[in-house]
matplotlib code that plots the C-alpha trace (Angstrom):
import matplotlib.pyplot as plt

x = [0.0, 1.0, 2.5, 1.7, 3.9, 2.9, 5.2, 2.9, 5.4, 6.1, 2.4, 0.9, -2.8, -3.1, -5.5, -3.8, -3.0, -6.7, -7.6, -5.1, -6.2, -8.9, -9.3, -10.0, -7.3, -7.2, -10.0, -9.8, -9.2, -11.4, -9.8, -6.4, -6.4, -4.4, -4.8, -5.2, -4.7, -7.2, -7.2, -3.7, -4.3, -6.7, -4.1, -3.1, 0.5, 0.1, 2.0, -0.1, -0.4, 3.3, 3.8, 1.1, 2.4, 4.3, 6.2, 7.2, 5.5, 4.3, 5.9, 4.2, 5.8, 4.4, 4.4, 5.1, 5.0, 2.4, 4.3, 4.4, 3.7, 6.5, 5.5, 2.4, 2.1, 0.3, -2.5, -4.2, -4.1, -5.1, -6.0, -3.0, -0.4, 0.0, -2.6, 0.4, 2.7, 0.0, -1.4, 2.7, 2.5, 5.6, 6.9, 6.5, 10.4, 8.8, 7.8, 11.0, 12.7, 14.4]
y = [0.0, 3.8, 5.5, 9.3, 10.8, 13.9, 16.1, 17.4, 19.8, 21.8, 21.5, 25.2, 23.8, 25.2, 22.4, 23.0, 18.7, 18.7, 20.5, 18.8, 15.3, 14.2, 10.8, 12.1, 10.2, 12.9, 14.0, 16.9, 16.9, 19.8, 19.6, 19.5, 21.7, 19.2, 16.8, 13.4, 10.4, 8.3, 6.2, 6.0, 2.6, 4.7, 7.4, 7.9, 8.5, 11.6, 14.0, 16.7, 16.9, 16.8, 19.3, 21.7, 22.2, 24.7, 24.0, 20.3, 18.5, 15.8, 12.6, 10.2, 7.2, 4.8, 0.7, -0.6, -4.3, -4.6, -6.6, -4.7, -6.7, -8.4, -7.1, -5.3, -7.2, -4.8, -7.4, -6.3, -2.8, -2.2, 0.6, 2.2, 1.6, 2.3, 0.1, -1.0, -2.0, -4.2, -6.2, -7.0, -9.3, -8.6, -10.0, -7.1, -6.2, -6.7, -10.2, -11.1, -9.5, -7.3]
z = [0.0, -0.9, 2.5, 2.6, 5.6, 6.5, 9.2, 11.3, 12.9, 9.6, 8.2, 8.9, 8.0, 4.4, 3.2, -0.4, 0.3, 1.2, -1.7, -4.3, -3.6, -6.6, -5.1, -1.7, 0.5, 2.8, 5.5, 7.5, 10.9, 12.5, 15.8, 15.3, 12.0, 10.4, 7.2, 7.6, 4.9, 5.6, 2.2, 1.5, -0.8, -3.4, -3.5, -7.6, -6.7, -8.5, -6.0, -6.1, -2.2, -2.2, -4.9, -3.8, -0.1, 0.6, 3.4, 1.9, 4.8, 2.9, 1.2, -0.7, -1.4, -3.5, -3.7, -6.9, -6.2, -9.1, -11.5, -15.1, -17.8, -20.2, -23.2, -24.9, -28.2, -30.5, -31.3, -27.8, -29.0, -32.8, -34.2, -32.4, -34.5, -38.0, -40.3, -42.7, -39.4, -38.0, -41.6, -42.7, -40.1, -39.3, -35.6, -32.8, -31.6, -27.7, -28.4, -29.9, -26.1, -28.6]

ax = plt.figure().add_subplot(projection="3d")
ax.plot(x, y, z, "-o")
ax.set_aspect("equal")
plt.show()
C-alpha cells in the first residue's frame, strides 16, 4: 500500500494537500487543524499533495509491487499503430525481447 507521511510539525494547516487530492485520501481533521490520509491505498500516486504544499510536509511514497507486464504485443491494442505495421505481419520487436 501507498505510504503518505505527513510532518505534522512543519504542516501550517493550508489544506492546499486537502484541496489537491482528486481521489479524496485525505479527510480533515477539524480539531487539530491538520490533514489526515485516511485512504492512503486509493491514492493515484500523482503527488499533487506533495507538490502543492508549501512547506514540503508531505511525502508520498508509492508501492510498486504490481508486476508490469512483459510485453504489450500490438495485437491487444489495434487501431493504435500504423494500419500497414500491423497487416505485414511482421513479428512485434517486444515479443521477440528485442
Amino acid at each position: 500500500m501507498h505510504q503518505i507521511k505527513i510532518d505534522m510539525d512543519k504542516c501550517t494547516g493550508c489544506k492546499q494537500c486537502y484541496k489537491a487530492c482528486y481521489v479524496d485520501v485525505f479527510r480533515w481533521d477539524e480539531t487539530r487543524k491538520r490533514p489526515i490520509a485516511k485512504y492512503p491505498e486509493e491514492c493515484a500516486t500523482c503527488n499533487w499533495c506533495e507538490i502543492t504544499c508549501p512547506k514540503n510536509a508531505i511525502e508520498v511514497v508509492p508501492d510498486y509491487r504490481v508486476p508490469y507486464p512483459r510485453y504489450y504485443p500490438k495485437s491487444l491494442y489495434p487501431g493504435t499503430y500504423e494500419k500497414d505495421e500491423v497487416k505485414s505481419g511482421r513479428p512485434d520487436r517486444c515479443e521477440e525481447g528485442g
